[in-house]
N, C-alpha and C positions, 0 to 999 in steps of 0.2 A: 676536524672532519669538514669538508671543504660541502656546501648543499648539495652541489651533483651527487657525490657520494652518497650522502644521506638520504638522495630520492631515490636512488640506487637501489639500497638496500630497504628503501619503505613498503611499510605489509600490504598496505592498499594500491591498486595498480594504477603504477603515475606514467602520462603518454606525456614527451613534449614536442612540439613542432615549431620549427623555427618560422619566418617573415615569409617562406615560402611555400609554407604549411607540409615541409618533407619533417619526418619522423626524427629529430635529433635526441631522443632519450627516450627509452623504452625500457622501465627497472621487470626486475624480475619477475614482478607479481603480477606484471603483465602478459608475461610470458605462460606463467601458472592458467590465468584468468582467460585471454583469447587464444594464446596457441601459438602464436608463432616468436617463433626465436627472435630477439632483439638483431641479429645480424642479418635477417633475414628484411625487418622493415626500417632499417636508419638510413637516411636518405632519401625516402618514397616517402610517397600519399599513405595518412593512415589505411591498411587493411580494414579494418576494424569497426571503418564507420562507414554505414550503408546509405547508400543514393538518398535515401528517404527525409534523411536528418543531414545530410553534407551541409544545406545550408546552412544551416540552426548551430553547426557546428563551427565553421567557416565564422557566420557574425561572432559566438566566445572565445575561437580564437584570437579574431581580429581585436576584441575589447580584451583579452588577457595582454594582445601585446603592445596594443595602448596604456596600461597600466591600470584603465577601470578597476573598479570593485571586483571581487570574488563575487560570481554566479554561482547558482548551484541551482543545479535543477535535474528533472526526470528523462532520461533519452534511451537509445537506443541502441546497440552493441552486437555486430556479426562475429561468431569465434570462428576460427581456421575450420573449423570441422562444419560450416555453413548454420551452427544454432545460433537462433537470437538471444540476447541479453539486454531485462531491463535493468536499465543502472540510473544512480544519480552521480551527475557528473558535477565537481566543482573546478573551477577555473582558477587559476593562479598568475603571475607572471614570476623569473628570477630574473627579470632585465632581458635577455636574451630572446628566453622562449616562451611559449602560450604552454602552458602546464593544465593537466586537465587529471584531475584524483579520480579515479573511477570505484565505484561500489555497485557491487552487484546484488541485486533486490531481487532477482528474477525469482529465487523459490517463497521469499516473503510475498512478491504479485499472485504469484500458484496460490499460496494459503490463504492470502486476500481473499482470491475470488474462489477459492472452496469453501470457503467459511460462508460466502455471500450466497452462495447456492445454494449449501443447507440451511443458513435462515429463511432461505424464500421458499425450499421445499418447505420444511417445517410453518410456514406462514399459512402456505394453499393446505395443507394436511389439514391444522387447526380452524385456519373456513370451513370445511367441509365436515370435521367430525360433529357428532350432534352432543358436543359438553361443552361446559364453558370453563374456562382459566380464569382466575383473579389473582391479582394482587391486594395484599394489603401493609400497610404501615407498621412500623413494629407496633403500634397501640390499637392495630387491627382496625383502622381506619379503608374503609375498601378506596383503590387508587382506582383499578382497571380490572375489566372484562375484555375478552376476546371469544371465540370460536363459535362453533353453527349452533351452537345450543340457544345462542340469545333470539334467535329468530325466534324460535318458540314460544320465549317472553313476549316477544313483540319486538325485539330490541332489533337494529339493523349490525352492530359492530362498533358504530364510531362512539366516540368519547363522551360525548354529550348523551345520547342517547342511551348506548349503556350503563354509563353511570346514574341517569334518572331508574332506568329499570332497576339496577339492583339497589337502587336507594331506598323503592317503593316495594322489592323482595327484604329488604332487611328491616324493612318496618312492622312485614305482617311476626308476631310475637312467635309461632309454632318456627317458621325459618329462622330467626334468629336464635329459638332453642338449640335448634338443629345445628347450627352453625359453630356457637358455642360448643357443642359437646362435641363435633368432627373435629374441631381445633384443640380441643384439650383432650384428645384420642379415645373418647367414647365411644 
């Protein structure tokens, strides 16, 4: 099997542009992945890469067909139907052409930044309710405090500050009864 072939039929979607930066290989999972038919872009300007990143794209191709290193990194991806795609792209050469593997991350960015949203609501929630969270060690070494209860200590949130508060709550003997017995479900 000769490597065109083999980029051919590769699961990941492989673009490659020859010296003129027109479209000379476009396998199938490219086709799956941005939209347009291979016979539709061989011989043209990638569709596929938006004004934004032309550059950034332009200088890996030019070092894929200098021979440089494999790049890899974070970019950006228009599909036939005008959605964006984040991808990480890595650069290649087979002598010929500037080869570029594209991987699609765009619904991993989505859960990225959903997951970062609900920590940070969940963050503001725990400021403002009036109880406090701790952590402790599996030998019930307390680590940390958080939420609006420490105010009432006197505590403001930070590290230093809460951790003396609840040094000086785990000292008085009735809260550390207390404490014990919440923990071994009294």
């Amino acid at each position: 099997m000769t490597l065109r072939r083999f980029l051919d039929s590769f699961p990941l979607p492989v673009v490659g542009v020859d010296e003129a930066r027109r479209v000379a290989l476009w396998n199938a999972a490219a086709e799956r992945l941005l939209g347009w038919p291979a016979a539709e872009v061989l011989g043209k300007p990638d569709p596929s890469v938006p004004a934004v990143v032309a550059a950034e794209h332009n200088t890996m191709w030019d070092a894929a067909l200098r021979g440089d290193c494999a790049v890899q990194r974070e970019s950006l991806r228009i599909r036939r139907d005008g959605a964006p795609l984040d991808v990480v792209i890595t650069t290649a050469t087979d002598g010929a052409l500037a080869l570029m593997f594209i991987f699609d991350v765009t619904e991993q960015r989505a859960k990225e930044e959903q997951l970062a949203e609900r920590e940070n609501h969940l963050r503001l929630m725990l400021e403002q309710l009036p109880a406090i969270i701790s952590t402790f060690e599996e030998n019930l070494i307390f680590t940390s405090a958080k939420g609006g209860g420490l105010r009432a200590l006197g505590g403001s949130g930070s590290s230093a500050t809460t951790r003396a508060s609840m040094s000086n709550i785990a000292a008085d003997p009735a809260i550390a009864i207390s404490n014990d017995r919440t923990i071994s479900g009294q």
